[in-house]
VORODO-149449 format. One record per atom (N, C-alpha, C): residue number from 1; atom name; x, y, z negated. Coordinates in steps of 0.05 Angstrom, whole numbers. Layout:
<atoms>
+-----+-------+--------+--------+--------+
! num ! atomo !     px !     py !     pz !
+-----+-------+--------+--------+--------+
! NUM !    CA !      X !      Y !      Z !
...
+-----+-------+--------+--------+--------+
</atoms>
This chain:
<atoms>
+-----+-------+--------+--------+--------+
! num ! atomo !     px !     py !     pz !
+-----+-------+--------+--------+--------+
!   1 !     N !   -360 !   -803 !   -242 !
!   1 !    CA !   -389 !   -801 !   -248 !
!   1 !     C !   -393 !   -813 !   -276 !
!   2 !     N !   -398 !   -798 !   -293 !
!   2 !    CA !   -410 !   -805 !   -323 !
!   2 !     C !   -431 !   -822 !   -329 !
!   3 !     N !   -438 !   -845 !   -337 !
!   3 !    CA !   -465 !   -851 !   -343 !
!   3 !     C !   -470 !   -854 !   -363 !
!   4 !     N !   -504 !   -868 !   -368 !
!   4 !    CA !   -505 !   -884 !   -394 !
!   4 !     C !   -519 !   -903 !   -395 !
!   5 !     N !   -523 !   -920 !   -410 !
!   5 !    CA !   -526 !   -949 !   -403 !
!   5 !     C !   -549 !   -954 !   -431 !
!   6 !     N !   -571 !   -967 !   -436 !
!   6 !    CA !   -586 !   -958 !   -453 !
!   6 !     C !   -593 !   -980 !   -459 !
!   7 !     N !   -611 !   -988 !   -480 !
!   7 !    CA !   -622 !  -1007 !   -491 !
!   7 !     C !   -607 !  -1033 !   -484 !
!   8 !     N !   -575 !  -1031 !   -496 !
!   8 !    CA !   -551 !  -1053 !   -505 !
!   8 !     C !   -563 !  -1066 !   -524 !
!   9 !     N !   -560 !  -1100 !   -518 !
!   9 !    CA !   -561 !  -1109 !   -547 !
!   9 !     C !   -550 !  -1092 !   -575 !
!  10 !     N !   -553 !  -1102 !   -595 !
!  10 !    CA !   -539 !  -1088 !   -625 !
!  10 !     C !   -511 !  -1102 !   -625 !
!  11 !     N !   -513 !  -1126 !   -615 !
!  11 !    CA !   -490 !  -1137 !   -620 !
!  11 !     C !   -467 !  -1140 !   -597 !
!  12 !     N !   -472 !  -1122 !   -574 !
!  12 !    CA !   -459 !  -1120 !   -552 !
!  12 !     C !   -428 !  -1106 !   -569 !
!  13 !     N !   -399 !  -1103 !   -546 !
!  13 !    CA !   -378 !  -1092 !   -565 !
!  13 !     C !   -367 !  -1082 !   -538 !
!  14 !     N !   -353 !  -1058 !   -546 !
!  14 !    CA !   -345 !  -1046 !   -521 !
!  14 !     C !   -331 !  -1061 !   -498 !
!  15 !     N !   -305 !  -1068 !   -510 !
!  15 !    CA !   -307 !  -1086 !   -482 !
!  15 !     C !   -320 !  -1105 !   -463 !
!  16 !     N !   -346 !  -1110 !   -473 !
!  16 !    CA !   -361 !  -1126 !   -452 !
!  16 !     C !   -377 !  -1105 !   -447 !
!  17 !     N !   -384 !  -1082 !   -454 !
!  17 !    CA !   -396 !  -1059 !   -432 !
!  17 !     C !   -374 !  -1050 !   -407 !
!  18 !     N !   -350 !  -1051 !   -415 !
!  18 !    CA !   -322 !  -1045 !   -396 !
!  18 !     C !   -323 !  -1062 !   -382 !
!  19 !     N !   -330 !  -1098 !   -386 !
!  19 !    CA !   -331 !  -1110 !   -373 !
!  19 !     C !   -348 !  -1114 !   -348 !
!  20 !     N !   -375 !  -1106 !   -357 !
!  20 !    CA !   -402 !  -1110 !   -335 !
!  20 !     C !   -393 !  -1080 !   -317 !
!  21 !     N !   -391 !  -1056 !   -325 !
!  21 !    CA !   -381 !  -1039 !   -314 !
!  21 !     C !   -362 !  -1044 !   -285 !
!  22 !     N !   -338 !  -1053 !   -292 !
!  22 !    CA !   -312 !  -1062 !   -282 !
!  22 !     C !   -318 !  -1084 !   -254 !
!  23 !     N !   -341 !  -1088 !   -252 !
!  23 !    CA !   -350 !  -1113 !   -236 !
!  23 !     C !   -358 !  -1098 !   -200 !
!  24 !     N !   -371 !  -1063 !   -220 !
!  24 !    CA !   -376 !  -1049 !   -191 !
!  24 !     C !   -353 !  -1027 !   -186 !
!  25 !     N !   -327 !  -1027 !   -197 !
!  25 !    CA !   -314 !  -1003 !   -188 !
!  25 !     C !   -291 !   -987 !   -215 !
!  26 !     N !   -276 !   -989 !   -217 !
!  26 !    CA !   -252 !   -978 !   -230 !
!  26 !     C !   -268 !   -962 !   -256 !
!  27 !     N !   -263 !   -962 !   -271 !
!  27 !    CA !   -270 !   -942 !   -301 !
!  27 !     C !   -252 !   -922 !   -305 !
!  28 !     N !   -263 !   -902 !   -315 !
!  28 !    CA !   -245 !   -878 !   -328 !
!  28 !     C !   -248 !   -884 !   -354 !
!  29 !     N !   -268 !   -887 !   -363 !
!  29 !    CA !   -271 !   -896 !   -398 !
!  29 !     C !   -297 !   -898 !   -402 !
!  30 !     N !   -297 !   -919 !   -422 !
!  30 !    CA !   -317 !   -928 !   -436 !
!  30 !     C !   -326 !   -926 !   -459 !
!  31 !     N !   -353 !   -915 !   -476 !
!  31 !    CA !   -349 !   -909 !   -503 !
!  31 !     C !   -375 !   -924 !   -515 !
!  32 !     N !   -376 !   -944 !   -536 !
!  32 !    CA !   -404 !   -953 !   -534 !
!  32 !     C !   -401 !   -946 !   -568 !
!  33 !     N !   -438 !   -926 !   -573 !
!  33 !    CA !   -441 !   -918 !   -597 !
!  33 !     C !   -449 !   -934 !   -613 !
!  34 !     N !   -432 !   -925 !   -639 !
!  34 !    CA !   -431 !   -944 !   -665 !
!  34 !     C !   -443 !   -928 !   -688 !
!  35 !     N !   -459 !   -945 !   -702 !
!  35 !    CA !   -474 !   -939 !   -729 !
!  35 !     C !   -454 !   -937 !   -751 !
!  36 !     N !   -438 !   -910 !   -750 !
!  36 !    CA !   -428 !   -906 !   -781 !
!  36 !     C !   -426 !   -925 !   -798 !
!  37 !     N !   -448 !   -924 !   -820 !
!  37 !    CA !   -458 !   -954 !   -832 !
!  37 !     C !   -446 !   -982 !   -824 !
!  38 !     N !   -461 !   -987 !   -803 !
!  38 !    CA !   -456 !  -1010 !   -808 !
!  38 !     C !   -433 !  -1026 !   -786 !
!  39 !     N !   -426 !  -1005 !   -771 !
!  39 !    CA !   -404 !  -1015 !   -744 !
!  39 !     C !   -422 !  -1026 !   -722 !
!  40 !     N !   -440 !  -1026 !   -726 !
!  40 !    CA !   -462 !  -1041 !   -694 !
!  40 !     C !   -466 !  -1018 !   -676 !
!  41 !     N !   -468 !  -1034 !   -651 !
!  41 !    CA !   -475 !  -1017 !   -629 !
!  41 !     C !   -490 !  -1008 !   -641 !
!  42 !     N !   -511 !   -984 !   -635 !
!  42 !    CA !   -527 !   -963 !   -637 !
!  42 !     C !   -550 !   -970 !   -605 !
!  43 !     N !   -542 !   -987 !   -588 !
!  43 !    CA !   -558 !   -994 !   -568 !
!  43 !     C !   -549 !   -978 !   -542 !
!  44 !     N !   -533 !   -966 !   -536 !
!  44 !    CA !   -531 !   -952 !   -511 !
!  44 !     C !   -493 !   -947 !   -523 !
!  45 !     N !   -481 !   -938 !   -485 !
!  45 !    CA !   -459 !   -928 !   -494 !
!  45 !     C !   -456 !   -904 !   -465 !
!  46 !     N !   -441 !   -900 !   -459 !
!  46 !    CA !   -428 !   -881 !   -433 !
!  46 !     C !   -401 !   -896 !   -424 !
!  47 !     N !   -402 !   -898 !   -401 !
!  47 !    CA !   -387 !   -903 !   -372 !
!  47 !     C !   -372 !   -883 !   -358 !
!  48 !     N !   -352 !   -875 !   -362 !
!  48 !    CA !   -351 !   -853 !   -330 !
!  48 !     C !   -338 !   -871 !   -310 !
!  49 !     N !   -345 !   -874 !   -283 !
!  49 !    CA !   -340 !   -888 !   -259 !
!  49 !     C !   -317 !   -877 !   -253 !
!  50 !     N !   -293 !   -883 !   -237 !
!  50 !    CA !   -275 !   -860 !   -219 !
!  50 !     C !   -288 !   -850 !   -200 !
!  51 !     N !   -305 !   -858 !   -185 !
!  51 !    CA !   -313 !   -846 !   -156 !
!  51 !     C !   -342 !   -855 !   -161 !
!  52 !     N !   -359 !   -831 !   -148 !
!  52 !    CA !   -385 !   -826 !   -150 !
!  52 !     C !   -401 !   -851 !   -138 !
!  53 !     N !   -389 !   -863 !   -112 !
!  53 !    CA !   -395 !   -889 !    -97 !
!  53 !     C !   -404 !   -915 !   -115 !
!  54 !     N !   -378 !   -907 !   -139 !
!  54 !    CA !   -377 !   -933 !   -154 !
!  54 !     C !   -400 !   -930 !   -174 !
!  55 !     N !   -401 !   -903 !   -186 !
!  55 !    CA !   -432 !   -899 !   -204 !
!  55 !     C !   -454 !   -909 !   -190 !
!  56 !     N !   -454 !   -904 !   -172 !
!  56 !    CA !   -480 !   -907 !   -159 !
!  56 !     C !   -480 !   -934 !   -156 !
!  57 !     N !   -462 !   -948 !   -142 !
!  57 !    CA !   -468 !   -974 !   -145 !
!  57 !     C !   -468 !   -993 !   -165 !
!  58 !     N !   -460 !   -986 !   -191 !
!  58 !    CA !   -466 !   -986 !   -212 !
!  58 !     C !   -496 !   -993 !   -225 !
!  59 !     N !   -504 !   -961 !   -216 !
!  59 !    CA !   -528 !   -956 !   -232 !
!  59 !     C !   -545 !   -973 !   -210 !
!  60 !     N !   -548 !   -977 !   -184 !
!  60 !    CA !   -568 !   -989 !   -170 !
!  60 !     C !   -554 !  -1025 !   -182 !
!  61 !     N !   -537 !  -1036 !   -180 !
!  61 !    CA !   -536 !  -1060 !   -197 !
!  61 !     C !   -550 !  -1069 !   -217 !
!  62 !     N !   -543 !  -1047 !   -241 !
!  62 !    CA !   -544 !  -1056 !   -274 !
!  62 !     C !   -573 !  -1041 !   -281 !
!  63 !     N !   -588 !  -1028 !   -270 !
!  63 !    CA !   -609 !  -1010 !   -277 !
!  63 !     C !   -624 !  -1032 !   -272 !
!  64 !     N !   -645 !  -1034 !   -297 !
!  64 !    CA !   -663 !  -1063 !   -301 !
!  64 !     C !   -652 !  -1089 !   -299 !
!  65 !     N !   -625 !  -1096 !   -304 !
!  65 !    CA !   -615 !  -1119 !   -307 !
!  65 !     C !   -613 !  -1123 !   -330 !
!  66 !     N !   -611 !  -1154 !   -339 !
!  66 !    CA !   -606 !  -1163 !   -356 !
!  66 !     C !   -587 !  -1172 !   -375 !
!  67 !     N !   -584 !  -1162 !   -402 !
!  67 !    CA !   -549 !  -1168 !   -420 !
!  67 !     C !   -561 !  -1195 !   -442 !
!  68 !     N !   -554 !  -1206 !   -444 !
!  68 !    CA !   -559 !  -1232 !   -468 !
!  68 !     C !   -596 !  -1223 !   -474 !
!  69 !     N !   -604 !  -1232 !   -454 !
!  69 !    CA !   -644 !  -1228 !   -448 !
!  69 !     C !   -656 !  -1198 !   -459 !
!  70 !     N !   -637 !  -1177 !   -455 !
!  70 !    CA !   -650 !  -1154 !   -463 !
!  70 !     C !   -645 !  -1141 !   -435 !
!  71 !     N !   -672 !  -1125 !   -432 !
!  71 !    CA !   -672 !  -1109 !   -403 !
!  71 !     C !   -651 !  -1088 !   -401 !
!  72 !     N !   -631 !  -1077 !   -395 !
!  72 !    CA !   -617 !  -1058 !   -403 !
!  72 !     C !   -626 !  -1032 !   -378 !
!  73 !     N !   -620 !  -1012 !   -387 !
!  73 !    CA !   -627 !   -984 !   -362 !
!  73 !     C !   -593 !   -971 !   -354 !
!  74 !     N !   -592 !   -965 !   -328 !
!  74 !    CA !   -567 !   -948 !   -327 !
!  74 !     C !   -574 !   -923 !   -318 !
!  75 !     N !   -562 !   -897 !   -315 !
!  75 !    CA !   -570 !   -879 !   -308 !
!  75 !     C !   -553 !   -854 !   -312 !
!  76 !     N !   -547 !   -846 !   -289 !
!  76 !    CA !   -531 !   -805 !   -292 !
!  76 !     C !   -529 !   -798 !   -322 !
!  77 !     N !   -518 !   -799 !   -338 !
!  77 !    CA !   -510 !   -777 !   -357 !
!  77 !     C !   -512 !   -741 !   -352 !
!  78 !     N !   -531 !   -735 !   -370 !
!  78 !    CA !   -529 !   -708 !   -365 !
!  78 !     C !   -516 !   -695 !   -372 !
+-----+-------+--------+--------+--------+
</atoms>
């Protein structure tokens, strides 16, 4: 199950999106988008879960929780 994970700090770095991820269920990969320019997050990345179970429990976890005091959103990738 694919997601995406939204309003990341700027200064979040992929492995600690792999990390908060990794807490509800195995990863297939993790990609957190980067500003050309300047190498910073871009504020959001994508998740794919191995098993649909684990997205979901995922997204009911991390959806409106909190990363270094920023609200973050999770949610299905379309």
């Amino acid at each position: 199950m694919k997601l995406i994970a939204l309003n990341l700090p700027r200064n979040y770095k992929e492995d600690e999106l792999a990390k908060l991820f990794k807490q509800h269920g195995n990863i297939k990969s993790c990609t957190l988008v980067l500003d050309e320019k300047t190498g910073l997050s871009k504020g959001f990345g994508f998740v794919e879960m191995a098993l649909e179970h684990e997205g979901l429990l995922a997204i009911e976890k991390l959806h409106n929780s909190f990363v270094n005091n920023t609200k973050i959103r999770v949610k299905q990738a379309d």
